[in-house]
N, C-alpha and C positions, 0 to 999 in steps of 0.2 A: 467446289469447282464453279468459278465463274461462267457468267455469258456475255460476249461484248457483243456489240454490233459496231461495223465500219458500214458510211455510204458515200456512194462516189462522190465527191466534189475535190474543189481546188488544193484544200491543204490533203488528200489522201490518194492522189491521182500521181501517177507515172509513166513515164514511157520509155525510161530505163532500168538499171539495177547499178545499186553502186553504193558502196559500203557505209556510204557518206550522207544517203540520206536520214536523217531524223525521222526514229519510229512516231508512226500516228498511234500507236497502243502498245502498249507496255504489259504483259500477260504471265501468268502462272502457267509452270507445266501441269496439265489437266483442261486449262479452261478451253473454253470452245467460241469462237468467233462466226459471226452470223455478217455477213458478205452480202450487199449488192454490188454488182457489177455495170459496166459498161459492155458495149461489143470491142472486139478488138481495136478497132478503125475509129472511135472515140464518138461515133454515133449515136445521138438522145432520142430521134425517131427514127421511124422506118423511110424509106427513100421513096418518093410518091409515085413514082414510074421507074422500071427498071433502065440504068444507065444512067437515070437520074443521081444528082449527089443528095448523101442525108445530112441534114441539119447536125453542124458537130457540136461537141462541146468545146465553153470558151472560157477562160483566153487558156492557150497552148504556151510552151515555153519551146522556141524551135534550138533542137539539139539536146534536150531534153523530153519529150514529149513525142518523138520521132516513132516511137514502136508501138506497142499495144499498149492500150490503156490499164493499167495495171493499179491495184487498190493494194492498200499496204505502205511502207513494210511494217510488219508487227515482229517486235522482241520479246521473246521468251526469255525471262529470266534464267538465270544460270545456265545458257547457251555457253557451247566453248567450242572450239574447233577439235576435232576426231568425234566427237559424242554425234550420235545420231538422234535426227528430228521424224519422229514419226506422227506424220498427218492423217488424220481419221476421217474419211469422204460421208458426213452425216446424211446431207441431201443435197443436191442439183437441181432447182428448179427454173426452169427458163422463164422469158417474159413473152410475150405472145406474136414477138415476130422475130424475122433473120432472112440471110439473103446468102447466096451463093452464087459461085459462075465457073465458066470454063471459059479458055482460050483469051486470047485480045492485050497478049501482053510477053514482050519478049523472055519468057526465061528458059533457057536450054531445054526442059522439058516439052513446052510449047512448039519452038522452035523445031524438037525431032518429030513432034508430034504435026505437023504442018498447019497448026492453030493460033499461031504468036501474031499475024496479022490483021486488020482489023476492029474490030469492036468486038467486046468479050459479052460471053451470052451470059444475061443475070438471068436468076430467078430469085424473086421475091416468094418468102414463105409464112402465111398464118401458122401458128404455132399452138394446137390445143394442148394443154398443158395436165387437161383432165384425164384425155383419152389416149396421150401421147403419141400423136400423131401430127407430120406437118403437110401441108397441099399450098402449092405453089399457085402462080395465076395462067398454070396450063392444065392445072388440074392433079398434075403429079401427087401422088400420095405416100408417103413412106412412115414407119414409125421413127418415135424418136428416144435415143439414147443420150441422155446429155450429160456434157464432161468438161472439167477446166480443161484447155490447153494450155496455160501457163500457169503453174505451182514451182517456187522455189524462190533462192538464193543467192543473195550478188556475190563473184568472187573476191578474190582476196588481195583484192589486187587494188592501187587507186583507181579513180576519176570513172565514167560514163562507161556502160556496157550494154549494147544493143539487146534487145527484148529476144531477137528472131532466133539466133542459137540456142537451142540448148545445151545446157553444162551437166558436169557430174553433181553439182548440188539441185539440182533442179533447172527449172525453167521452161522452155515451150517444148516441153515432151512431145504434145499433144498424143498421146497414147487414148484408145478409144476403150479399154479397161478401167479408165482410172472412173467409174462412175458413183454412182452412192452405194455405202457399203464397202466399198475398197480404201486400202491404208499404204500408204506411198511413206517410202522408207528415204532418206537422202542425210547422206554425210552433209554434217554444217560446219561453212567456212569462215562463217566470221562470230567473233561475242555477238550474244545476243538472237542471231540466225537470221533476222531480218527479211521473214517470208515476205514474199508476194504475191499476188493470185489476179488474174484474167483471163481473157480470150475464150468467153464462153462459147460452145457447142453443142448446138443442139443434136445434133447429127454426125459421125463423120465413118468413114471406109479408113482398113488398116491400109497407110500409105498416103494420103492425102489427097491424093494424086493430081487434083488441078489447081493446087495452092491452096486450096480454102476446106472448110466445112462449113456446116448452115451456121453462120458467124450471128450471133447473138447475145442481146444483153441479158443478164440471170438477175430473175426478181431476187431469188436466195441462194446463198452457197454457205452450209452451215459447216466447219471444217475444225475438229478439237485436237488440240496439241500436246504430243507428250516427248521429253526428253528422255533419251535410254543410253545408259553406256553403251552397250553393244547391241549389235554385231559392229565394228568397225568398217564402214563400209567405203569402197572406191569406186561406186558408179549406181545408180537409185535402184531400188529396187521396190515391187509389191505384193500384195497379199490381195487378189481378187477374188470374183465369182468364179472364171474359170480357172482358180491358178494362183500357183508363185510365181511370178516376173520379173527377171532381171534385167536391164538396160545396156546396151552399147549405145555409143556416141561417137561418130566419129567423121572427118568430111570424105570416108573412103567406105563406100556399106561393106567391102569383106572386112574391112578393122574394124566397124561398127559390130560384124558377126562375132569377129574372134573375141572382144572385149563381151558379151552378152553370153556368149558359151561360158568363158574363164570364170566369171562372176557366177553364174548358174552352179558349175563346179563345184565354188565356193558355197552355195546357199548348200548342194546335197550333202558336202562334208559337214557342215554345221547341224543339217535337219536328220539324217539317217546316217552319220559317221561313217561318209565312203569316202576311201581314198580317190586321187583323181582317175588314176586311169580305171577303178573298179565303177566310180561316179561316170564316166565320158562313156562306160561300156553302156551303161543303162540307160543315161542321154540321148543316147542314139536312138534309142526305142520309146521313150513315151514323153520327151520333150520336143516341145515343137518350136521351130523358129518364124515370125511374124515380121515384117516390115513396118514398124511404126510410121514413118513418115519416110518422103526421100525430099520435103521440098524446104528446110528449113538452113540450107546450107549444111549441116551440120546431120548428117542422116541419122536417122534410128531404127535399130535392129531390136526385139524384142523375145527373148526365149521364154518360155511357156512349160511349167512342171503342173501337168493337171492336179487336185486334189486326190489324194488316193492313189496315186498314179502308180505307186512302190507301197508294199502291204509288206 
C-alpha cells in the first residue's frame, strides 16, 4: 500500500467538481493520501485585522475557482459507478490560525435572525494544535475538533458543479463527526471516483448556524482509500466515534429527515437483520436525529445508531 502526497498549488486546486477535470493522482485501492489544504476562501495567510481581507491565492480562474478551494481530484483505480468508496479519516491536523463570524450578510437566516445588516463580526483565531485548543483576539477559548467539510465526488452529469451543495456522493457535508478515526462510506458516480477534499475546520456546532466554522487551512489530512462492492449505497453514510451515520440531503430538512431515517433502516437491516417496521420500532428508542448543517442550500439531517445501542 502506497503513500502519495498532494499540495495545494495551481495544477491540484478547484473550486468546482466536474467529471471532466483530469486526476492530479492516479492511486490503488488501499493507498493512502497525505493532503495539505487551503482554507475554504482560498486564503495563504491569516487576515491582519478582523474585516480585513487575507492575502489569496493566485491566479484564480473566475467560474471555475468560484467555491472552496478544493485539492484533488484523485482516481482510484477500478472505481465504477454502484461500487462504494470508503474513505478512512487517518488524521486532521490544522495549521495555526482560522477565522469565523456572525451576521453582516443578507441570507434568510440572518435576515430572520435581525443580523443581515451591517458589517459582520469576525473573529480571528490562534490555533494551538498541541493542546487543541483555539482563543480568539477577545480572548475567547474553546477546544478544537477538526474536520474536512468537503470530501467527495463530482456528479454524473457534464460541465461545472458548485462546491456549496452537497450531494449523495459526497461533497460539503460539513458534518462535525467526520473527524480522525471516522470512515465515510459514499456511492461513486463516476470511473474512477474522482475524490476531492477541502474546506478545513477547525471547529464547528451540529448546524452551522451562522454560515461558517473556524474556516482554516490543514497543515495535514492523511485520508486511505478503499473500494468495496457493497453495501450499495444511495445517500453517504459513517462509521464514527459516537456511532453509525446515515445522511439526508435535501433543500427541505423534513425530506432531508425522511431520507436519513430510510437510509438508517437500511444500515439496521444490513447490521442486525431487522425488518423495517421491527428496525423503525427500535429507531425510535436509541437513534438519534442531528441537524448537520441548515446553511449550505441543500440541508442535512444526520441519524445517529450509537455503538452497542441493540445488544
Amino acid at each position: 500500500m502506497a503513500i502519495h502526497t498532494i499540495e495545494p498549488e495551481r495544477r491540484t486546486l478547484h473550486g468546482h467538481f466536474s467529471r471532466e477535470l483530469p486526476p492530479v493522482l492516479t492511486i490503488d485501492s488501499g493507498d493512502t493520501v497525505r493532503f495539505r489544504t487551503l482554507n475554504a476562501g482560498w486564503d495563504i495567510e491569516p487576515s491582519p485585522a478582523p474585516g480585513d481581507l487575507a492575502k489569496k491565492f493566485t491566479p484564480r480562474i473566475k467560474g471555475k475557482d468560484d467555491g472552496h478551494a478544493l485539492c484533488g481530484p484523485v482516481e482510484i483505480r477500478g472505481a465504477k459507478p454502484g461500487m462504494t468508496l470508503e474513505v478512512q479519516i487517518d488524521s486532521v491536523k490544522p495549521d495555526t490560525w482560522g477565522w469565523s463570524c456572525g451576521g453582516g450578510w443578507a441570507s434568510d437566516l440572518n435576515k430572520r435572525l435581525s443580523v443581515a445588516e451591517g458589517d459582520e463580526h469576525a473573529h480571528l483565531w490562534k490555533l494551538d494544535t498541541d493542546a487543541m485548543i483555539g482563543q480568539n483576539q477577545h480572548g475567547h477559548t474553546i477546544d478544537l475538533r477538526p474536520f474536512m467539510g468537503v470530501m467527495g465526488m463530482p456528479p454524473d452529469e457534464p460541465g461545472t458543479h458548485p462546491t456549496w451543495p452537497p450531494r449523495i456522493w459526497g461533497g460539503n457535508l460539513d458534518c462535525k463527526e467526520l473527524v480522525a478515526g471516522s470512515t465515510l462510506f459514499l456511492p461513486i458516480p463516476v470511473a474512477g471516483g474522482l475524490f476531492s477534499v477541502g474546506d478545513g475546520h477547525a471547529v464547528q456546532g451540529d448546524g452551522e448556524v451562522s454560515g461558517v466554522a473556524i474556516e482554516c487551512p490543514m497543515e495535514q489530512v492523511e485520508l486511505t482509500f478503499h473500494l468495496r462492492d457493497h453495501p450499495h449505497l444511495s445517500t453517504p453514510r459513517a462509521k464514527t466515534q459516537i456511532g453509525w451515520l446515515t445522511f439526508g440531503l435535501h433543500e427541505d430538512l423534513n425530506e432531508a429527515t425522511i431520507i436519513a431515517i430510510n437510509a438508517m433502516l437500511d444500515l439496521m437491516n444490513e447490521q442486525n437483520g431487522l425488518e423495517r417496521k421491527e428496525a423503525l420500532a427500535l429507531a425510535s428508542l436509541v437513534v438519534d436525529l442531528r441537524i448537520t448543517q441548515i446553511v449550505n442550500g441543500t440541508r442535512g439531517v444526520h441519524a445517529v445508531l450509537p455503538h452497542n445501542a441493540i445488544r
